[in-house]
Phi, psi and omega in degrees: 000178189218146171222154150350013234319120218267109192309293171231010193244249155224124190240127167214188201242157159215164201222150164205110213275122162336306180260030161237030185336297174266042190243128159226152201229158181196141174212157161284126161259333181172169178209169198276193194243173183114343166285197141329310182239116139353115175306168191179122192214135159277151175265002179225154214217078173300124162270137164194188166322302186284317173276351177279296188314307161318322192262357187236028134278292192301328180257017187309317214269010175231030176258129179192197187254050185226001192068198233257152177164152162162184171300161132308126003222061138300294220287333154276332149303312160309343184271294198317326208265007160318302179316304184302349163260309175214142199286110189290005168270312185258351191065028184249159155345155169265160184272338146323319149316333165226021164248038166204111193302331182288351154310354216297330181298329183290316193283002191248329153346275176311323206284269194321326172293332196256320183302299153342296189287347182285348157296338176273023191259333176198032176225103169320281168277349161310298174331286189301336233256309201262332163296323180290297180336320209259010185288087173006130164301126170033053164265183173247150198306135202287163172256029174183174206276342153323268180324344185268287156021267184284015172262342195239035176263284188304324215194039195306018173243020192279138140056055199281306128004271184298327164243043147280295156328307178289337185299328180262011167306313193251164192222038210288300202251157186183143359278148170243174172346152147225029192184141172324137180267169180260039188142128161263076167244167186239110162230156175222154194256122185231124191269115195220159204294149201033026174261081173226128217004100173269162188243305210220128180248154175198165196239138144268207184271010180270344171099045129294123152303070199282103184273136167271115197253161172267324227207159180269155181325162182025023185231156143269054178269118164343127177262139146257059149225177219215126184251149168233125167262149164258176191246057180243009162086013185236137167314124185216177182067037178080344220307163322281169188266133177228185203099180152067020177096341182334144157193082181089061173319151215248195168273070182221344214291164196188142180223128200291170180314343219244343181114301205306132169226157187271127147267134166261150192237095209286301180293346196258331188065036179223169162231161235229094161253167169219167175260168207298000198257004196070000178300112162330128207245323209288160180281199187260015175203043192045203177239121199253336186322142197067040192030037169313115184222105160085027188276132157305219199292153188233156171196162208235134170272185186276356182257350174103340154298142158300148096294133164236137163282093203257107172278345179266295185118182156236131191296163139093015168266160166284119186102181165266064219085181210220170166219112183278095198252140161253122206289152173042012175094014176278086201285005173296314214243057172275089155264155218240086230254122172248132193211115161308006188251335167312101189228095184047056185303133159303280184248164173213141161184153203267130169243195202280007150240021145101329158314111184275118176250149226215109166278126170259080171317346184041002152241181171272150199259351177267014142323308161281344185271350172272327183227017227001072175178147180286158148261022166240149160236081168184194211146170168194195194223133179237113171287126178237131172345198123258016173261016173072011179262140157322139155241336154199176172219156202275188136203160206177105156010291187290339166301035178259093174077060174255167209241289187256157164203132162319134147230152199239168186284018176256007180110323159321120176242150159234119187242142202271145157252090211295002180241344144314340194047050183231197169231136187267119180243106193234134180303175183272353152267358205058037152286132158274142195229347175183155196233104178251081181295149196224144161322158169262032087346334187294294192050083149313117175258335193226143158261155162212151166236158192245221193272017186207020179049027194275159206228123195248095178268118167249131164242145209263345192266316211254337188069047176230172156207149176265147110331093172236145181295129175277202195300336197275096152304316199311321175259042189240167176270158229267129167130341225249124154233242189285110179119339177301128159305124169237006135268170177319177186269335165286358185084199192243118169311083144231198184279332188278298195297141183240200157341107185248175174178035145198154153225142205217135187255142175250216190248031202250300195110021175217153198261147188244166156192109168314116195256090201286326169210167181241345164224129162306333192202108006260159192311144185221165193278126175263163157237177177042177179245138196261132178238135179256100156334092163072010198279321191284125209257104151013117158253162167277137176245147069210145180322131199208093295274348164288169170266146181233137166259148203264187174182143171336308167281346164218085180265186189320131188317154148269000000 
């Protein structure tokens, strides 16, 4: 056959086998340049099981009944990262699936999942057996194994149970499943040279992935580098980077109007920068401007200001730390903002008026790395202006030790509380509106939301991440509203995630998340960075500052 070249766009195949009406098969042949990744199209081309499942994980969030479509540069990235579930030449695993054993949990997923659709090739009843299973809560039955699929993409706790049992009807791919799963999501975990225990991730705009790592591999020793995946998980831009002052990335990154990004440099008491291409920007001991000791998290305002989350401060100030702005990304011009309400700032992130919201953690964070634990539970969130003045700071029951937090597009922060193990929901006046429990186990460290405001928990105690519904019902399952769990209950699980602390939704559909220690006691180091497959509603990156979802007609700011 002869085709196209897909100019920026997804060039893939679909099957429909005559004497299978309801078996349709699909593989990705290749996609265009505008992403992360190099365009790329094969001349041999397997349609199977194995590539149907692949390709409508990786294309779920731009999959519909017009067929694959959507912006740039999600919608190629998203293709690239199909090859990685299944190779579209031979119709086999990809290779990040079996050339890293902590996949193992994914790939025996995918196998069951291809073994499901392998029923419908010549068992009739089996077949409706596996479409009603895979039929939406109080949706309608997909009419073919494509749709089925994307129904346990969009809802990965659906019938899980029932069609693990029909899965063993068939014996195609293998290993597969031997016990019900608790979700069927594909995450795969990727390991690349000095991406060891990253603490805080961010996308620029092509949907590269840039980490702040603490410690150099199989050590707690400062790291100085600063790491980039593209975004199939492979090092690019020189990765890894050293310069500009590293010494320990901090929980921190942000990558500014210019492309550029900022790293805190936890041990060095500076910030980091680099240019969108990794060329060190920062001097050779960073930028230290505003007595920076110890700083965490950073955000880029709508003006082009830094935040810094200065957590220690300068001593003999009102409070415990500072919060540190540079106007327009200028450390000359450092301003240095003091609030007795200040307790160890943390997190920092912008909402759409221009408002810095400030988590106070109330510990010291090397307490915790000494003792795995705070020795305070309690804490609070302080708003600050853009005229760099307070406006108020939170406080709450619910409110213990929090560490990260979110803002969704309605102005709504969400916060993690890592010694409540809860989510914190606070309005756009700084009223709390809802309390969202999480096992206790959980420790939440980080949130991100994604393109429909639905709310994303990385848990650094359970090794998890949660799934809650946000403000928008409408992109929730019907019953479900601001606070619902919608992933299982312990969250969602696998063998590649270790200890997080961070989650990042990219413009793709999938949630990263960082494996920040791999044992609590005594700390050991995680490695690589993990992606949950297509689960996730797109945002535009690099984060501006809220999340906004692009679309052909309206897509992402430049």
């Amino acid at each position: 056959m002869t085709y196209t070249k897909p100019a920026d766009g997804v060039l893939y195949i679909e099957a429909t086998p005559a004497q299978a009406h309801k078996l349709r098969l699909r593989s990705v042949v290749g996609f265009g340049a505008g992403g992360g990744v190099p365009e790329q199209v094969v001349s041999k081309v397997t349609v199977n099981e194995l590539t149907t499942v692949a390709a409508t994980y990786a294309l779920a969030q731009f999959s519909g009944q017009r067929g694959i479509t959507g912006p740039s540069p999600g919608l190629q990235n998203a293709a690239a990262t199909s090859f990685n579930l299944a190779d579209p030449a031979t119709g086999k695993a990809g290779g990040p699936m079996t050339g890293d054993s902590a996949n193992s949990d994914t790939l025996a997923t995918q196998n069951t999942l291809a073994n499901l659709v392998s029923l419908c090739v010549t068992d009739n009843t089996r077949c409706d057996k596996v479409l009603q299973l895979a039929t939406p809560r109080g949706g309608t039955k997909p009419a073919d194994t494509v749709q089925a699929v994307l129904n346990l993409v969009h809802d990965p706790t659906l019938s899980a149970s029932g069609l693990e049992a029909m899965a063993r009807n068939a014996n195609v791919f293998s290993p597969a499943l031997t016990s019900a799963p608790a979700d069927w999501i594909l995450a795969l975990r990727y390991s690349a040279p000095q991406v060891y225990a990253p603490g805080r991730i961010a996308f620029d705009a092509k949907g590269n992935v840039w980490a702040a790592n603490n410690w150099k591999p199989g050590t707690r020793d400062s790291s100085p580098y600063v790491t980039v995946q593209d975004p199939t998980g492979r090092p690019t831009l020189g990765s890894p980077i050293s310069g500009g002052g590293m010494k320990a990335g901090a929980w921190g990154i942000a990558v500014d109007h210019d492309g550029s990004v900022w790293v805190p440099s936890y041990a060095g008491n500076a910030m980091s920068k680099y240019s969108a291409s990794g060329r060190p920007l920062s001097p050779s001991n960073g930028w230290t401007n505003g007595g920076l000791n110890k700083p965490q998290g950073v955000a880029v305002d709508q003006h082009g200001n830094l935040w810094i989350a200065n957590s220690y401060g300068v001593k003999g100030k009102p409070g415990v730390g500072s919060v540190v702005v540079y106007p327009h990304g200028d450390p000359s011009k450092a301003v240095v903002i003091h609030d007795k309400n200040f307790n160890h700032p943390f997190a920092v992130q912008i909402d759409g008026q221009g408002r810095a919201w400030v988590t106070n953690s109330h510990f010291a964070l090397q307490e915790f790395r000494q003792a795995g634990r705070p020795s305070r539970a309690d804490g609070s969130v302080t708003i600050i202006g853009p005229d760099f003045k307070t406006i108020k700071s939170i406080t709450d029951s619910s409110i213990q030790v929090p560490v990260g937090l979110a803002l969704d597009s309605k102005g709504n922060a969400w916060v993690a509380d890592f010694a409540s193990s809860a989510v914190t929901e606070i309005g756009p006046n700084g009223t709390v509106t809802g309390v969202h429990q999480l096992p206790k186990k959980v420790f939440p460290w980080s949130i991100a939301i994604d393109g429909q405001d639905r709310v994303w928990a990385a848990g650094f105690g359970d090794s998890s991440v949660s799934l809650l519904c946000g403000v928008n019902s409408a992109a929730c399952p019907p019953g479900a509203s601001a606070g619902t769990v919608l992933s299982p209950a312990q969250g969602f699980q696998n063998k590649a995630m270790q200890h997080l602390t961070a989650v990042q939704v990219d413009s793709s559909g999938n949630a990263w998340v960082a494996n920040n220690w791999a044992k609590i006691a005594p700390p050991t180091g995680g490695v690589g960075l993990v992606e949950l497959i297509g689960v996730a509603i797109p945002v535009c990156t690099p984060l501006s500052p809220v999340p906004m979802r692009s679309s052909s007609t309206n897509p992402c700011p430049k």
